[in-house]
N, C-alpha and C positions, 0 to 999 in steps of 0.2 A: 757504674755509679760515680767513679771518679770523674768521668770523662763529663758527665752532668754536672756537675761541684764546676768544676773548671769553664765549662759553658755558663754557668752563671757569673764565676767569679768577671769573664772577660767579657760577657755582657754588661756590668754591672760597672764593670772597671774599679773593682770592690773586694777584696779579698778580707772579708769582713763577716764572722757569724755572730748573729747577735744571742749572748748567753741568756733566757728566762730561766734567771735564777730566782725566782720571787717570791718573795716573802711578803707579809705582810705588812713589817717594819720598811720598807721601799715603796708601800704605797700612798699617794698624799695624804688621805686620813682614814687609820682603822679604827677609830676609837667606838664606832658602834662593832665590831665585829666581838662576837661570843660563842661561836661555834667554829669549830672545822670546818660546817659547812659553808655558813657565812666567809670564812675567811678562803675557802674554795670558789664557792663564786666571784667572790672580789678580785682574787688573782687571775682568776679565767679571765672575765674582762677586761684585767687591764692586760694583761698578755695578747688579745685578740688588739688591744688600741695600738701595742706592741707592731705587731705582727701587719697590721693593716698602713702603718706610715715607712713599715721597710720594704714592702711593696716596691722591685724596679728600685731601690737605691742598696741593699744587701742579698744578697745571692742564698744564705741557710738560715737556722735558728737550729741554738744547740740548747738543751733542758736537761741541766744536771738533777738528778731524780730526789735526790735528796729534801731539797725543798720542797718537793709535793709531798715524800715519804711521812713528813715530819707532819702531818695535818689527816694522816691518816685515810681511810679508803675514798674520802670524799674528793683529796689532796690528789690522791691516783687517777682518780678519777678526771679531775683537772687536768693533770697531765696529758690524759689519754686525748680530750675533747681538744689542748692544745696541741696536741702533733695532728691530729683531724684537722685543725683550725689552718693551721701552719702546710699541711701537705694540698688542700686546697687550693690555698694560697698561690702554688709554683712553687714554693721556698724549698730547697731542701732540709732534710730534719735532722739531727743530729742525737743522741741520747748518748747522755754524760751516764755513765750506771757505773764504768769500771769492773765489770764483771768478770769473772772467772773461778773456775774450781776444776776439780778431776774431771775425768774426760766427761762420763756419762752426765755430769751435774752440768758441766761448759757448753753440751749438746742442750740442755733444755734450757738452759740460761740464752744460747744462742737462737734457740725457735721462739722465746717470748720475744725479744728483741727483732731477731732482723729478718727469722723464718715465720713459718706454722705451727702450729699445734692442730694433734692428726684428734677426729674425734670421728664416732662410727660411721657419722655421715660426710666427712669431707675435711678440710685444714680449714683451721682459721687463724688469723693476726690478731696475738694478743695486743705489743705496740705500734709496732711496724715500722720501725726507723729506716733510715736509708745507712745513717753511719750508727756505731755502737762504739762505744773506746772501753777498752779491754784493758785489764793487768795480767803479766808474763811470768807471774815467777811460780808458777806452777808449772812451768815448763811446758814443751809443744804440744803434750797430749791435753792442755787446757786450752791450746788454740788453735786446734787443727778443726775441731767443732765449727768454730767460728768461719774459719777460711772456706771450709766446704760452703759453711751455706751463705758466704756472699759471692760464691761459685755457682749454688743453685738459685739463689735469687735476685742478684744483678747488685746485692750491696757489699758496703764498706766497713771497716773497724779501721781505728786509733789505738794502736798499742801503748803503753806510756816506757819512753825512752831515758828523756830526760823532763822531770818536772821543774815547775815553775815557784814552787811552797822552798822557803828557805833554807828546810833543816834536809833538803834533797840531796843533799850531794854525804851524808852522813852512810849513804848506801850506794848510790849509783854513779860517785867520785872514785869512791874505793879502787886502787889498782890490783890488777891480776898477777900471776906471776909469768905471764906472758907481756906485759907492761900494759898490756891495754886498761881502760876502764872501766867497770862494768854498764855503765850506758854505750858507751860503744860497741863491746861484745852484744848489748842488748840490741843495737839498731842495724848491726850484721844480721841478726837474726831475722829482725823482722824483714829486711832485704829481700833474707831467702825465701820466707815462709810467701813473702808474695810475690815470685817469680814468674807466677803462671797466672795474675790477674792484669798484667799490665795494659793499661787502655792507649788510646790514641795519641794521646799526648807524651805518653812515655811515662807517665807515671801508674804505679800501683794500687788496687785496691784495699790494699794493706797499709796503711800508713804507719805515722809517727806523732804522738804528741810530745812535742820539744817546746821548753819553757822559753819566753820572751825577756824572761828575769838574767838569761845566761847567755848571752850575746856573743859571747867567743866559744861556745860549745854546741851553739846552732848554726854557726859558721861552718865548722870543723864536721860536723855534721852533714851539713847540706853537701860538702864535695866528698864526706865520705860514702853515700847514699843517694846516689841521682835520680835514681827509680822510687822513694820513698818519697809520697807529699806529707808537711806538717801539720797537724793543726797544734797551733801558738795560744797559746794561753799567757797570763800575766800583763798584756796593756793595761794599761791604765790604770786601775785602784791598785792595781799590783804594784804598778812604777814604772813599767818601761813602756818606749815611748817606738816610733816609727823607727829610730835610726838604731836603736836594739835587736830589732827582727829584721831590717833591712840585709842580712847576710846570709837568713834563712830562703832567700828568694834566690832561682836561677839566672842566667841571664838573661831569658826572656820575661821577666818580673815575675814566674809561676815559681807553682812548688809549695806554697802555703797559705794556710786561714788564719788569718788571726783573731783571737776570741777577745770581746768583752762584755761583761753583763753589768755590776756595778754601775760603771760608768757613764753607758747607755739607760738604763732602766731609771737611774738618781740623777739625770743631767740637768730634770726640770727645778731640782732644789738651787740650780747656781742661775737660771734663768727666771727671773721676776714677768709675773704677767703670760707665759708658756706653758702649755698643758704637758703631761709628762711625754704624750708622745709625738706633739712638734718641739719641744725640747730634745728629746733621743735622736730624732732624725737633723737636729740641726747638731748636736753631736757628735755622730757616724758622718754627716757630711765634714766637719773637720777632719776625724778621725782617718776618712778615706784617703784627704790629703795630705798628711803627715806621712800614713806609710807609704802611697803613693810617690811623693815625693821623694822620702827617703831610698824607695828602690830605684827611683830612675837617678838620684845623685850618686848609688854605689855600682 
């Protein structure tokens, strides 16, 4: 799967997933909206107006679940019709969920997500992401579930390493008594844990989510970690810009995605007379050139 992600990104010449993080509040006008369901369909389709102008100019879309959760089954519902919408598409799909627990809970969190669920007549996909992004601190027996089954079925997780939210480093600053960090310890880890997925390009199907907000730690990162790709979160609404993640990249310009949804989804609020999704895409085509740029200036 990784080696897909990367085939897009370098078709696309775009190392760009666009976050449907969507709410109701980011769409031009909800004021007739009164239900969950209502407010379900309206985010379906603007995520499908989404989805259809990153078409050939963005490589995935990542759907932090959150924002469907919050609207209830109709809201999941949404979600589900948008990774359908989105896997159509070509796009690769991404699912923000962050999931993890003890081992046997991590296996079934990990079959809703990236496997099956067995039923008397055969498996079936309950979301069927391609990437999944996982939290670690329940340690390997919450992630070994995961790594099997983008072993048995050709996908990816994002471990969180280093985040991008600014009270991050209150835990994963902390030094060892080994001197290291505990993101560092953490992104040792994830190294190892994906030793045995490495694709073509030389990277893993194990990644790393590393914040775009911490520029000299995703540097320090990137040559700690060769085998590990990022996905970057924090452009834009966040505040960092092209030449923030430009350290995250190797010297072939790979090695990472960088997320944004805000940005993209609410671009049409700074463009007078632009629909929200030739507004997005006139957006992501700046956007492209900033990191772009940035990587081929370092």
């Amino acid at each position: 799967m990784i080696d897909r992600l990367i085939d897009g990104i370098t078709k696309t010449e775009n190392p760009t997933v666009l976050g449907l993080d969507t709410c109701i509040e980011y769409l031009p006008d909800s004021s007739g909206i009164n239900s969950f369901e209502e407010a379900a369909g309206a985010i379906l389709g603007f995520n499908k107006s989404m989805i259809d102008a990153a078409i050939g100019l963005i490589p995935a879309v990542k759907l932090q679940i959150a924002y469907y959760e919050m609207y209830g089954p109709a809201g999941l519902q949404a979600y589900i019709e948008t990774i359908n919408y989105a896997r159509k598409a070509g796009l690769v799909v991404m699912l923000d969920c962050k999931r993890n627990d003890i081992g046997a809970t991590a296996a079934c969190y990990s079959k809703a997500y990236l496997g099956k669920t067995a039923l008397p007549q055969g498996e079936i996909a309950a979301y069927d992401g391609d990437f999944l992004t996982v939290t670690p601190y329940l340690g390997e027996d919450g992630i070994f579930p995961f790594v099997e089954d983008c072993k048995k079925y050709g996908k990816g997780i994002f471990i969180l390493v280093k985040t991008s939210n600014p009270s991050s480093g209150q835990l994963q600053d902390k030094t060892l008594s080994s001197g290291e960090k505990i993101y560092e310890l953490m992104g040792d880890y994830v190294a190892d844990w994906g030793k045995d997925l490495i694709g073509g390009y030389g990277y893993s199907n194990v990644g790393a989510v590393v914040g775009a907000t911490y520029p000299a730690q995703g540097e320090q990162l990137r040559r700690r970690l060769p085998s590990v790709f990022f996905l970057i979160p924090g452009y834009g609404a966040q505040g960092a810009s092209g030449a923030d993640i430009a350290g995250c990249f190797d010297s072939n310009g790979l090695g990472g995605i960088v997320n944004a949804s805000r940005s993209l989804l609410c671009a049409y609020r700074k463009e007078a007379g632009l629909s929200p999704a030739k507004a997005m895409k006139k957006e992501a085509l700046k956007m492209r050139e900033d990191i772009m740029g940035a990587i081929r200036r370092a």
